[in-house]
mmCIF file as Biopython writes it, N, C-alpha, C and O atoms, coordinates in Angstrom:
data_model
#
loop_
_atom_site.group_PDB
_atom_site.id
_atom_site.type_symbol
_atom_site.label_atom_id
_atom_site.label_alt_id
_atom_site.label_comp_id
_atom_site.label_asym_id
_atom_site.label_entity_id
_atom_site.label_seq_id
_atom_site.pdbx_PDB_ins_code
_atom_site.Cartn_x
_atom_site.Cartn_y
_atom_site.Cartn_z
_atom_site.occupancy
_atom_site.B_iso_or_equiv
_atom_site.auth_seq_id
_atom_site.auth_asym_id
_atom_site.pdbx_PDB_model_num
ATOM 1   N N  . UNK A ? 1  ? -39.689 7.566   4.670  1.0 0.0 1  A 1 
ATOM 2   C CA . UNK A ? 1  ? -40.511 8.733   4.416  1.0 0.0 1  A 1 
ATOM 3   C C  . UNK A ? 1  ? -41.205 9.187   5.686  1.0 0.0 1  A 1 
ATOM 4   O O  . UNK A ? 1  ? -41.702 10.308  5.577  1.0 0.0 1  A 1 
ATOM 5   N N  . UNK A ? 2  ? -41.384 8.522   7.015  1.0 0.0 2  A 1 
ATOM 6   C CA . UNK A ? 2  ? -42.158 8.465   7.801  1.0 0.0 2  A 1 
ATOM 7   C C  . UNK A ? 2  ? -41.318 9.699   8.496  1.0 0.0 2  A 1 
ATOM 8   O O  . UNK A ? 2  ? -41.853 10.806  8.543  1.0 0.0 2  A 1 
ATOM 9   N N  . UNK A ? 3  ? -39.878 9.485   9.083  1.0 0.0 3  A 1 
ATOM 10  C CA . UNK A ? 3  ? -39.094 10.836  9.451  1.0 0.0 3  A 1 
ATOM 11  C C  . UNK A ? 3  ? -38.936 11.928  8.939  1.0 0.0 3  A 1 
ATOM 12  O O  . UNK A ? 3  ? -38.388 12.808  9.604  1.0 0.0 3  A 1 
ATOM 13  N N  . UNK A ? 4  ? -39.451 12.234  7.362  1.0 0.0 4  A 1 
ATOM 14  C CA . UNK A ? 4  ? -39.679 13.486  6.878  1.0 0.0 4  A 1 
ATOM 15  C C  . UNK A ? 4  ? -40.993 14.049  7.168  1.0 0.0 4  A 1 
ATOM 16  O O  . UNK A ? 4  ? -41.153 15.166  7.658  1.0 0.0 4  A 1 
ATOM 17  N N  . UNK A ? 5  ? -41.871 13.293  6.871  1.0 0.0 5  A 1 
ATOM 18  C CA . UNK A ? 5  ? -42.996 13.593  7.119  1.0 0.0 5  A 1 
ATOM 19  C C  . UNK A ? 5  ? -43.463 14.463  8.835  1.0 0.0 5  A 1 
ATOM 20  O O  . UNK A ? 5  ? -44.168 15.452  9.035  1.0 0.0 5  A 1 
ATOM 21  N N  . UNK A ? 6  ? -42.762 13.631  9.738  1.0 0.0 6  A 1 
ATOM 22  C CA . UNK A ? 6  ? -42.487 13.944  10.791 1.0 0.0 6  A 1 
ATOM 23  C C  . UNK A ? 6  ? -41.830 15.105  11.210 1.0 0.0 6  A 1 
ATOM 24  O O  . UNK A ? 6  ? -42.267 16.053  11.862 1.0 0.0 6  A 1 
ATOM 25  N N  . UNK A ? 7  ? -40.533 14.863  10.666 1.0 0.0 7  A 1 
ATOM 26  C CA . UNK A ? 7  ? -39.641 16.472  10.581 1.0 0.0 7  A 1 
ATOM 27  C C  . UNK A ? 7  ? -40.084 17.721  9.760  1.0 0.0 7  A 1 
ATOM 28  O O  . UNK A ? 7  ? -39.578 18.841  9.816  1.0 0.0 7  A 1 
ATOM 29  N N  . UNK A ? 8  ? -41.319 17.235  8.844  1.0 0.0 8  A 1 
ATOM 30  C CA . UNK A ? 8  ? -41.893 18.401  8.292  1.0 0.0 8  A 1 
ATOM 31  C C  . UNK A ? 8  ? -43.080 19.265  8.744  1.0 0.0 8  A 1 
ATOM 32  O O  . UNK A ? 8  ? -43.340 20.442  8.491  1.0 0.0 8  A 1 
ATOM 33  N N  . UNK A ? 9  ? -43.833 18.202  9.603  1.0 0.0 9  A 1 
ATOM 34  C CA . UNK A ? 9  ? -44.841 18.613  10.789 1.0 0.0 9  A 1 
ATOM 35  C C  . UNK A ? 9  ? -44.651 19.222  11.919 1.0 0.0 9  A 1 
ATOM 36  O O  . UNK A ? 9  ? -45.556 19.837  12.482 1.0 0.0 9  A 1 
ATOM 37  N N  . UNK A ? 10 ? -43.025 19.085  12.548 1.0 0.0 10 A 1 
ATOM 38  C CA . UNK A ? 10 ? -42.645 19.541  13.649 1.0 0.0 10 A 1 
ATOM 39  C C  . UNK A ? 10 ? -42.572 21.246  13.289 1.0 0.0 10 A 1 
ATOM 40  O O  . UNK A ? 10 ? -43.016 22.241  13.861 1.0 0.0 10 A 1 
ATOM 41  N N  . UNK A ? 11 ? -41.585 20.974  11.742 1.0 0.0 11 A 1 
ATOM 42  C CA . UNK A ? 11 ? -41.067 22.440  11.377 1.0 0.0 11 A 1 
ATOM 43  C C  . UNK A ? 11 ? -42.427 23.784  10.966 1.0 0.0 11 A 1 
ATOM 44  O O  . UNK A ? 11 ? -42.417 25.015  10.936 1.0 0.0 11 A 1 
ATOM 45  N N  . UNK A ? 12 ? -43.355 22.837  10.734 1.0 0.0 12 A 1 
ATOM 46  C CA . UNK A ? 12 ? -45.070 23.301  10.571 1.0 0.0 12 A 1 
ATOM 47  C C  . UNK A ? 12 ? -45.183 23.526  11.410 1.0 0.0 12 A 1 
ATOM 48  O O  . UNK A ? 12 ? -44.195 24.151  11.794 1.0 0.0 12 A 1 
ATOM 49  N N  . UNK A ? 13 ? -45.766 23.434  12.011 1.0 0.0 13 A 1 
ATOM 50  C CA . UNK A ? 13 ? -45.893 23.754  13.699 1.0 0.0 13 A 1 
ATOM 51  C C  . UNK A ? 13 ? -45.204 24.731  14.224 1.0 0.0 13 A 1 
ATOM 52  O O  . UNK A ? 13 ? -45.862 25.684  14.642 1.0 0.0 13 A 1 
ATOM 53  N N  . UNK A ? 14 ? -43.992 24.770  14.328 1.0 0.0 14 A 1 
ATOM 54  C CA . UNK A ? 14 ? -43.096 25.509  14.710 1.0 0.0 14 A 1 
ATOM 55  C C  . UNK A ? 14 ? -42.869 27.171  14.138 1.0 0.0 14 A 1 
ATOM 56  O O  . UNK A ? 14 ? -42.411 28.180  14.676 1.0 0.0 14 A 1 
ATOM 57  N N  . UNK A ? 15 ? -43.460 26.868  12.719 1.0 0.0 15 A 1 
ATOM 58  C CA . UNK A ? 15 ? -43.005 27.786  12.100 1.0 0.0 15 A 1 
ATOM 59  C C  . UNK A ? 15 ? -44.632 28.969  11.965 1.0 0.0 15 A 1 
ATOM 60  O O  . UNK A ? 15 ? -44.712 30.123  11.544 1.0 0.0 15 A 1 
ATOM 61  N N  . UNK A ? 16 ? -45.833 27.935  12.588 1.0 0.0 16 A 1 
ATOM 62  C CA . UNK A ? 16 ? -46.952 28.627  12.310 1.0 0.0 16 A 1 
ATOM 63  C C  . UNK A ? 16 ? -47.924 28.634  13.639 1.0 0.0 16 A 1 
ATOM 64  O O  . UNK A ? 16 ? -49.130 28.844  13.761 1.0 0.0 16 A 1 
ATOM 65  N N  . UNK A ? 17 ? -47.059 28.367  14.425 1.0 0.0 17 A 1 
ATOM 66  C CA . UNK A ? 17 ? -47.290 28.962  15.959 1.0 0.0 17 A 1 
ATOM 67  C C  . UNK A ? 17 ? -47.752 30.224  16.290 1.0 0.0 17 A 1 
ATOM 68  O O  . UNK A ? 17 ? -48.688 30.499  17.040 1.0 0.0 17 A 1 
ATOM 69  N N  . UNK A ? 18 ? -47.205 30.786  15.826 1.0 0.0 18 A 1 
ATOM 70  C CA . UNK A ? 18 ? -48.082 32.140  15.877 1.0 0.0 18 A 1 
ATOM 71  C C  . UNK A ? 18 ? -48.958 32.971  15.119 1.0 0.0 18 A 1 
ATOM 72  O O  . UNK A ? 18 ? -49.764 32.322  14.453 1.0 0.0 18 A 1 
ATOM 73  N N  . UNK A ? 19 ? -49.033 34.054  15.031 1.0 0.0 19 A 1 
ATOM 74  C CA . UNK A ? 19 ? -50.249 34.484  14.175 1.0 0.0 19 A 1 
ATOM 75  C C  . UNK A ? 19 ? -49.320 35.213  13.306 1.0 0.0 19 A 1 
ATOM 76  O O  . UNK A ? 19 ? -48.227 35.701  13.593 1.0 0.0 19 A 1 
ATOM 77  N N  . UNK A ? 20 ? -50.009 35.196  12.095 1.0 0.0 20 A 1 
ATOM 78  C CA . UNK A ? 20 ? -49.468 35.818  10.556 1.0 0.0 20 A 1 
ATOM 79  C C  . UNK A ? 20 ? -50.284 36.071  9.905  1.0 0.0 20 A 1 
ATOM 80  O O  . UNK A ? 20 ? -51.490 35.827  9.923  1.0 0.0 20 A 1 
ATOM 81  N N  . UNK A ? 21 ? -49.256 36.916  8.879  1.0 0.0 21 A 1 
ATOM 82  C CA . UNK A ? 21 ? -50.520 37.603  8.086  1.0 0.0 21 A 1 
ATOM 83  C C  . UNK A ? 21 ? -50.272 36.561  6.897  1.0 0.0 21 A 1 
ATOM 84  O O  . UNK A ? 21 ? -49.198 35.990  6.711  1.0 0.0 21 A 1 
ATOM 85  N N  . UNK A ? 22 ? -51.543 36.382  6.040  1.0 0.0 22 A 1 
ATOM 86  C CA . UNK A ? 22 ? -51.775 35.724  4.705  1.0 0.0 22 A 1 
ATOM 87  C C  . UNK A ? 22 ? -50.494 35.483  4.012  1.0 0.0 22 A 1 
ATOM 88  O O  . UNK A ? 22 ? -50.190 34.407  3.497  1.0 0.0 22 A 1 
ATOM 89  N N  . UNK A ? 23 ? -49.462 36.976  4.036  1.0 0.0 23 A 1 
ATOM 90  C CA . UNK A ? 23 ? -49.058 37.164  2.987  1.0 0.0 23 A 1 
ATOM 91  C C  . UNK A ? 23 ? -47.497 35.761  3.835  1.0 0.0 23 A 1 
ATOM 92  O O  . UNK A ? 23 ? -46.866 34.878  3.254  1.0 0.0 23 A 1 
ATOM 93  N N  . UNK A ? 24 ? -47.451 36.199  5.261  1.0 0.0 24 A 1 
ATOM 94  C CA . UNK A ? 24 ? -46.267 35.400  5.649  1.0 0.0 24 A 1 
ATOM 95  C C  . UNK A ? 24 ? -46.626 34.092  5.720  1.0 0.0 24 A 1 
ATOM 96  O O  . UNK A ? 24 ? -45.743 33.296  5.403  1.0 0.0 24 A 1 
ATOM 97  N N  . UNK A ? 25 ? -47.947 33.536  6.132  1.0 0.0 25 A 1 
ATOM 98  C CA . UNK A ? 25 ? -48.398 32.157  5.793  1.0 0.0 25 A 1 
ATOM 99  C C  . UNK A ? 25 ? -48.007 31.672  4.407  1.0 0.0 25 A 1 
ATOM 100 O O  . UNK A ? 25 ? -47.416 30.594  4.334  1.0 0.0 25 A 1 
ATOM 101 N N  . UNK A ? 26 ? -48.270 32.343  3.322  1.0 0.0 26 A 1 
ATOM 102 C CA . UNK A ? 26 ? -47.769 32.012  2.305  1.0 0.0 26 A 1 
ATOM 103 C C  . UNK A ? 26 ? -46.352 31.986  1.927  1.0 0.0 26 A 1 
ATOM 104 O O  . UNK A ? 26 ? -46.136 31.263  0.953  1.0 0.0 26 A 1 
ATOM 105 N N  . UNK A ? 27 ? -45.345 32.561  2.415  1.0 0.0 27 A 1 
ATOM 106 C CA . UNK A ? 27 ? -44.007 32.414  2.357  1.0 0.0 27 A 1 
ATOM 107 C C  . UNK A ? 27 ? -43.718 31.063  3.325  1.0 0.0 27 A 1 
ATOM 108 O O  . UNK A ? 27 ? -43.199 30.071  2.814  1.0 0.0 27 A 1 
ATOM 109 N N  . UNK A ? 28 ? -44.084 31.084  4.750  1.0 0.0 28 A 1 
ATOM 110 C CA . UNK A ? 28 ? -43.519 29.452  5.187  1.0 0.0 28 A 1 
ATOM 111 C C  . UNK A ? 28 ? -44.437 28.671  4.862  1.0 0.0 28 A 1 
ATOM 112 O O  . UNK A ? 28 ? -44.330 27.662  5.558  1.0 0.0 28 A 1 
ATOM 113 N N  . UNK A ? 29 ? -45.635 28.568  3.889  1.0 0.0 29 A 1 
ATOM 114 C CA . UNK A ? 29 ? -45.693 27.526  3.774  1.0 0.0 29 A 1 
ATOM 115 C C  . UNK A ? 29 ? -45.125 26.823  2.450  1.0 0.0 29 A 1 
ATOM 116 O O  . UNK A ? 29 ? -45.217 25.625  2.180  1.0 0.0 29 A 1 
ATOM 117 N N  . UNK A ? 30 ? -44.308 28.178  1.415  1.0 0.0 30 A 1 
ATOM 118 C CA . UNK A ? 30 ? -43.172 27.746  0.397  1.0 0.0 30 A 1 
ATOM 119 C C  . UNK A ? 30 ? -41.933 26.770  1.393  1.0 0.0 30 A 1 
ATOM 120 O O  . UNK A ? 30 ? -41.366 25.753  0.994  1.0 0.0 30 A 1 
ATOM 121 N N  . UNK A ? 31 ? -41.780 27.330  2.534  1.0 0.0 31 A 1 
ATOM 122 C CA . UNK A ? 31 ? -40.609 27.350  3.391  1.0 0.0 31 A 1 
ATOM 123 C C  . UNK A ? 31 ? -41.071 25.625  3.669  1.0 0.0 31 A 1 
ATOM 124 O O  . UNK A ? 31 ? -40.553 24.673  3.085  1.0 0.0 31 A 1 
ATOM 125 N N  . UNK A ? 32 ? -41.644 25.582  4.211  1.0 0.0 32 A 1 
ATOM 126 C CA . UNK A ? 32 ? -42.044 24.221  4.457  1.0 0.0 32 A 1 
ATOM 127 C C  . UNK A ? 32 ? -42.387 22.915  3.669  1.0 0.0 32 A 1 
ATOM 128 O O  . UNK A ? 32 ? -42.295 21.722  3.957  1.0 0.0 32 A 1 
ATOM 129 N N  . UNK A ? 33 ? -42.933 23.781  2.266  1.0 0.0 33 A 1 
ATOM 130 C CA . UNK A ? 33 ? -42.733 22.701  0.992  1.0 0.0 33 A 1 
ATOM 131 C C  . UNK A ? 33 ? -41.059 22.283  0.742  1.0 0.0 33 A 1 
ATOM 132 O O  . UNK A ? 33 ? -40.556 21.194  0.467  1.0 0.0 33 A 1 
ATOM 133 N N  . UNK A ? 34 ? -40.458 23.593  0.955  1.0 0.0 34 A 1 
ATOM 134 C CA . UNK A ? 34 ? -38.990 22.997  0.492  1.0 0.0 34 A 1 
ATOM 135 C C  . UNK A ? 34 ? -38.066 21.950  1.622  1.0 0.0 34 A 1 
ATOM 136 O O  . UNK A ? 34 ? -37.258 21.117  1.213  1.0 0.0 34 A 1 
ATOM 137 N N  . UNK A ? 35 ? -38.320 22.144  2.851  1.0 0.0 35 A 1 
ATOM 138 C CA . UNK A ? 35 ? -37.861 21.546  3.740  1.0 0.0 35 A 1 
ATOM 139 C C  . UNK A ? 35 ? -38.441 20.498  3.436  1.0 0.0 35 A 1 
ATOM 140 O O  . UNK A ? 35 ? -37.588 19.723  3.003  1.0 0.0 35 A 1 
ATOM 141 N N  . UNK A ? 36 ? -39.947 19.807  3.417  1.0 0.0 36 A 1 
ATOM 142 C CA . UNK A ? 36 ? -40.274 18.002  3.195  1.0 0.0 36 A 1 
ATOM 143 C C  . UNK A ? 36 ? -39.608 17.826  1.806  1.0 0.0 36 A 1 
ATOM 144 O O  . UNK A ? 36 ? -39.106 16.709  1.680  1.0 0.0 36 A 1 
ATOM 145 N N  . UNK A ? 37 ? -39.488 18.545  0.859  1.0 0.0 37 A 1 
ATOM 146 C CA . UNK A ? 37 ? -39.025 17.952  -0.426 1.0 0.0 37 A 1 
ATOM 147 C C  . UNK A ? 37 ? -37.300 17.294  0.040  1.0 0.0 37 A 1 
ATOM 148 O O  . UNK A ? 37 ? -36.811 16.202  -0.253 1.0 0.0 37 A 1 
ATOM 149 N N  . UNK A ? 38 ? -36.805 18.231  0.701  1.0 0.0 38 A 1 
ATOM 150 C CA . UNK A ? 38 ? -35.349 18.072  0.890  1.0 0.0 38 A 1 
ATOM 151 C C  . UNK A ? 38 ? -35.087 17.070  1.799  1.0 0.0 38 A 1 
ATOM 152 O O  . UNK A ? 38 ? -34.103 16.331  1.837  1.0 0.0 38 A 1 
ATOM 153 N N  . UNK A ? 39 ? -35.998 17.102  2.493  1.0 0.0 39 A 1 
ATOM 154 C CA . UNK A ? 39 ? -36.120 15.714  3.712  1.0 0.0 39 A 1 
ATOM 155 C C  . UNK A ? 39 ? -36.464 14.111  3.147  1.0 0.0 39 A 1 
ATOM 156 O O  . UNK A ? 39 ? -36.141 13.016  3.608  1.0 0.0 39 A 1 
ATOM 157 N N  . UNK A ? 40 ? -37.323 14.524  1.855  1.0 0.0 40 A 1 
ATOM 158 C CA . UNK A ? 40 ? -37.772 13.305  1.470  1.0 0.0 40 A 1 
ATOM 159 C C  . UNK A ? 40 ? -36.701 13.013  0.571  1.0 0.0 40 A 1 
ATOM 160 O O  . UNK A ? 40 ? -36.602 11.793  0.701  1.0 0.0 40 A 1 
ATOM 161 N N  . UNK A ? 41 ? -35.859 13.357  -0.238 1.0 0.0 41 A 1 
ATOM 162 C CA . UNK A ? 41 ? -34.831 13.694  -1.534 1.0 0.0 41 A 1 
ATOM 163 C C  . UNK A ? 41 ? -33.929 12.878  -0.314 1.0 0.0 41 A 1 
ATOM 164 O O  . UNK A ? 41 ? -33.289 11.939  -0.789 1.0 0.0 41 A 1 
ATOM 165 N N  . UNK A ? 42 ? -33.786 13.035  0.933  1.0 0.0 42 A 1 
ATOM 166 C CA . UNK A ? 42 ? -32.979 12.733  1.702  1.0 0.0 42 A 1 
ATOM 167 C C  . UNK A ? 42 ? -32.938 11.263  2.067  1.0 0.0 42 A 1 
ATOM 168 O O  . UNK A ? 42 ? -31.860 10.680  1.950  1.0 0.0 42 A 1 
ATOM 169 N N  . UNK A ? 43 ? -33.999 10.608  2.497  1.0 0.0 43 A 1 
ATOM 170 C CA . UNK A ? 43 ? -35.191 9.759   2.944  1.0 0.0 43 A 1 
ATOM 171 C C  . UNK A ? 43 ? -34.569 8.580   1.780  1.0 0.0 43 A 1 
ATOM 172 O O  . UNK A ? 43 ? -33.739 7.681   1.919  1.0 0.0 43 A 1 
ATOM 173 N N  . UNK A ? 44 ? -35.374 9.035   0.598  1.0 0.0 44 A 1 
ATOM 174 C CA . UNK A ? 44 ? -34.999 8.432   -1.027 1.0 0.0 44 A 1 
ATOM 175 C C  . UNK A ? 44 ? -33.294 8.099   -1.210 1.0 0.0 44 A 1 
ATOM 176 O O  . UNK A ? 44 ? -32.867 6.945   -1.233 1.0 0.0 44 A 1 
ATOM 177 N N  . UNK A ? 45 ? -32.656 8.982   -1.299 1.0 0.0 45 A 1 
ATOM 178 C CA . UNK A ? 45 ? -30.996 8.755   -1.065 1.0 0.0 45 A 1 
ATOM 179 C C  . UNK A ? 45 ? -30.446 7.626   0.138  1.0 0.0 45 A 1 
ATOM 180 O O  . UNK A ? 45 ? -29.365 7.060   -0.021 1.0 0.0 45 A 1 
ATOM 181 N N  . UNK A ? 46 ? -31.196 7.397   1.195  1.0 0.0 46 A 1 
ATOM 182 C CA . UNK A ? 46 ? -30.835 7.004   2.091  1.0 0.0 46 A 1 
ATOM 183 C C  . UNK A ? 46 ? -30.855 5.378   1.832  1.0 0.0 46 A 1 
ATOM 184 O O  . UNK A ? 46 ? -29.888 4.623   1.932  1.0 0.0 46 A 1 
ATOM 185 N N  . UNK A ? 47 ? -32.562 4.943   1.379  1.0 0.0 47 A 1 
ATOM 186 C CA . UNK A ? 47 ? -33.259 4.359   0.885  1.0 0.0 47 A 1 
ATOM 187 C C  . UNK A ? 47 ? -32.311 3.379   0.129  1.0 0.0 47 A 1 
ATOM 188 O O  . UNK A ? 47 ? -32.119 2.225   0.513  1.0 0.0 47 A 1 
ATOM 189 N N  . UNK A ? 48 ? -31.660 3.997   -1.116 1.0 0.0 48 A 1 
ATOM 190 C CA . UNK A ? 48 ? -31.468 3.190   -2.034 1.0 0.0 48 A 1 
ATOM 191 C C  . UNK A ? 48 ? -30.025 3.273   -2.137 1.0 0.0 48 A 1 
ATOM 192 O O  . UNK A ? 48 ? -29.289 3.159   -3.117 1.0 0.0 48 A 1 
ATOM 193 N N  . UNK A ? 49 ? -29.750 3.521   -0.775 1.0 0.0 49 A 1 
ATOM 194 C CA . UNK A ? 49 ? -27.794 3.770   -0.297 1.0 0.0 49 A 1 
ATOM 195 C C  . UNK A ? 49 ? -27.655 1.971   0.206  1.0 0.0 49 A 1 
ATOM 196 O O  . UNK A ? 49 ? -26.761 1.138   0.062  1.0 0.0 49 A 1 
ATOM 197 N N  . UNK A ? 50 ? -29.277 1.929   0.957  1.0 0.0 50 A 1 
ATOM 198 C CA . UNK A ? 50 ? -29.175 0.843   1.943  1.0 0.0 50 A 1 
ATOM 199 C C  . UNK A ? 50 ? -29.307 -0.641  1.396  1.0 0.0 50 A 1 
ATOM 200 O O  . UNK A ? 50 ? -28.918 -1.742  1.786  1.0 0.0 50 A 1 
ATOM 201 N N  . UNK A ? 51 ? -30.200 -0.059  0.064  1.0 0.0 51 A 1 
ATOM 202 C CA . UNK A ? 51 ? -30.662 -1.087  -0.967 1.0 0.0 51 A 1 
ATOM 203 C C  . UNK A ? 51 ? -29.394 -1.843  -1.400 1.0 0.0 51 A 1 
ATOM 204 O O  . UNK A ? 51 ? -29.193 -3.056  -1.331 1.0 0.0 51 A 1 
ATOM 205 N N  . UNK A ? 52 ? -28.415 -0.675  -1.956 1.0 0.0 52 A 1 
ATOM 206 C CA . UNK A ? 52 ? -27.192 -0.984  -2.617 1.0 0.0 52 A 1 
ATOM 207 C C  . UNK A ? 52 ? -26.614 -2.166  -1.555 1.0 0.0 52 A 1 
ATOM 208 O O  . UNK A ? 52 ? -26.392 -3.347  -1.822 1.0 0.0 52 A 1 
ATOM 209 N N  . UNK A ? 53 ? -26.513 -1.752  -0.788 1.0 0.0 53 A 1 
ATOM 210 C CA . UNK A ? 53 ? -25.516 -2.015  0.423  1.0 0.0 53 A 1 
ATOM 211 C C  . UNK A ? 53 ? -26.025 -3.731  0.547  1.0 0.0 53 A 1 
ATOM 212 O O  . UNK A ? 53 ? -25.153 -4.599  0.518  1.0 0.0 53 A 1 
ATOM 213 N N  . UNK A ? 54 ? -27.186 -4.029  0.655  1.0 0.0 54 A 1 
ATOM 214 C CA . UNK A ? 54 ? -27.682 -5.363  1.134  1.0 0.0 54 A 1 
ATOM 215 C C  . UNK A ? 54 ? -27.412 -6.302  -0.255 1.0 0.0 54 A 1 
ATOM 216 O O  . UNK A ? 54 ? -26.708 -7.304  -0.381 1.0 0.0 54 A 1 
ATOM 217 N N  . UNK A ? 55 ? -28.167 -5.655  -1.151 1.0 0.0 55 A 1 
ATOM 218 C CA . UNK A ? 55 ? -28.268 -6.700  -2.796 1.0 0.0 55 A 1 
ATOM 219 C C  . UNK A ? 55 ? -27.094 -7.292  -2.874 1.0 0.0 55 A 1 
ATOM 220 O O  . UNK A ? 55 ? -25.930 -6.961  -2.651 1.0 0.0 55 A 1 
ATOM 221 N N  . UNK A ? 56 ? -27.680 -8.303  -3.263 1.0 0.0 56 A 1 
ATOM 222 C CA . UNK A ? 56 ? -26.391 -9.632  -3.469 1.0 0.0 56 A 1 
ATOM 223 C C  . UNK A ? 56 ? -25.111 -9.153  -4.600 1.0 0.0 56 A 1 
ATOM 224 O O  . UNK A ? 56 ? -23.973 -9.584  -4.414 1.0 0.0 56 A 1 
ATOM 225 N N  . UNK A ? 57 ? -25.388 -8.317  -5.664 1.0 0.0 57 A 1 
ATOM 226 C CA . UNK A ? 57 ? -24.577 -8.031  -5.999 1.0 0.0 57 A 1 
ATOM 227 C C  . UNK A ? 57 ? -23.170 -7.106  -5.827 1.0 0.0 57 A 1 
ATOM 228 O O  . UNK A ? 57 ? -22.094 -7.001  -6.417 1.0 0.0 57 A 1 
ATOM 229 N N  . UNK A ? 58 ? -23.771 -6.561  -4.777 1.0 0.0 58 A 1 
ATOM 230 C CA . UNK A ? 58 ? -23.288 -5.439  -4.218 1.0 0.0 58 A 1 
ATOM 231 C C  . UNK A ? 58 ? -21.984 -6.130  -3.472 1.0 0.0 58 A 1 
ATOM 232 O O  . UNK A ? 58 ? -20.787 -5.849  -3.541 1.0 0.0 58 A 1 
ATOM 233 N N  . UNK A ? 59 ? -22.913 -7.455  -2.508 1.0 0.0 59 A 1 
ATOM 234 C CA . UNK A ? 59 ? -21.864 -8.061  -1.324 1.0 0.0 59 A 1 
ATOM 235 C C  . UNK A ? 59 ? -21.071 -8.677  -1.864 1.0 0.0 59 A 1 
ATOM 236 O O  . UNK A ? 59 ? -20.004 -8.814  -1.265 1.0 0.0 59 A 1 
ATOM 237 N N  . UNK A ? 60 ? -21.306 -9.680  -3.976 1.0 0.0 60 A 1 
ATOM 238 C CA . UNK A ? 60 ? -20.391 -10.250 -4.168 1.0 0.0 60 A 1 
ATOM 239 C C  . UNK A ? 60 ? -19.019 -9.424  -4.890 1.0 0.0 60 A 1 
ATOM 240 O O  . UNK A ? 60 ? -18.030 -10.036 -5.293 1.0 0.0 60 A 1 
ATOM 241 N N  . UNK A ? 61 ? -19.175 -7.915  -4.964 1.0 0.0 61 A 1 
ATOM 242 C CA . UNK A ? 61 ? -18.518 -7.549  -5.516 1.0 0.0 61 A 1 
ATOM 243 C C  . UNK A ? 61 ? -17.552 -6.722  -4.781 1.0 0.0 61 A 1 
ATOM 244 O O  . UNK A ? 61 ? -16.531 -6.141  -5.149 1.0 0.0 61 A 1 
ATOM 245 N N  . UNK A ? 62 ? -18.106 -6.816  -3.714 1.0 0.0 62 A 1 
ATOM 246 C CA . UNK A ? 62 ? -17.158 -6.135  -2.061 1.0 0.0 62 A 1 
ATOM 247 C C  . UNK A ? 62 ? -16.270 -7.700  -1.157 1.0 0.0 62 A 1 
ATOM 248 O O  . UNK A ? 62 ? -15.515 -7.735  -0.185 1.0 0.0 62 A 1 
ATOM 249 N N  . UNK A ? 63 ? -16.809 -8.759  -2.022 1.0 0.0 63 A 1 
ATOM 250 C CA . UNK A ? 63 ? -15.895 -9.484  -1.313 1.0 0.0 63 A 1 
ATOM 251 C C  . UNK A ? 63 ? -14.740 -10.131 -2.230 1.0 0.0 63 A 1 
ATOM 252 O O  . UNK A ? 63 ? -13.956 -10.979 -1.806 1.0 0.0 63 A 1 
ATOM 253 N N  . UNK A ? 64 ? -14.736 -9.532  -3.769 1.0 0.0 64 A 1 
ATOM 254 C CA . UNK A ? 64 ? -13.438 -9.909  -4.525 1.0 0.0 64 A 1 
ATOM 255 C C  . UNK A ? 64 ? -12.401 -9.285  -4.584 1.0 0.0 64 A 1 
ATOM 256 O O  . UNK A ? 64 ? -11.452 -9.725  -5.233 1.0 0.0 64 A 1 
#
């Protein structure tokens, strides 16, 4: 979660660097909710790809 969080601060930043009006602050900061959700959705997938991968059941059933 720590690299989304990260990749979602950069894209913050990036995206609110300059000056805006209310109404466009409020569109990237939809823009920016959807990017950490998708980053973290990502994060989570990754997570429990790796989980799979280690658990003992996993290794005894990749070595029959």
């Amino acid at each position: 979660m720590a690299i989304s969080n990260e990749l979602s601060s950069d894209v913050a930043v990036a995206l609110l660097a300059k000056e805006k009006s209310p109404q466009e602050l409020k569109q990237l900061k939809d823009i920016i909710l959807q990017v950490h959700s998708a980053l973290q959705e990502m994060s989570d997938e990754t997570r429990s790809g790796r989980l799979k991968k280690s658990s003992p059941k996993a290794n005894a059933k990749a070595t029959k």
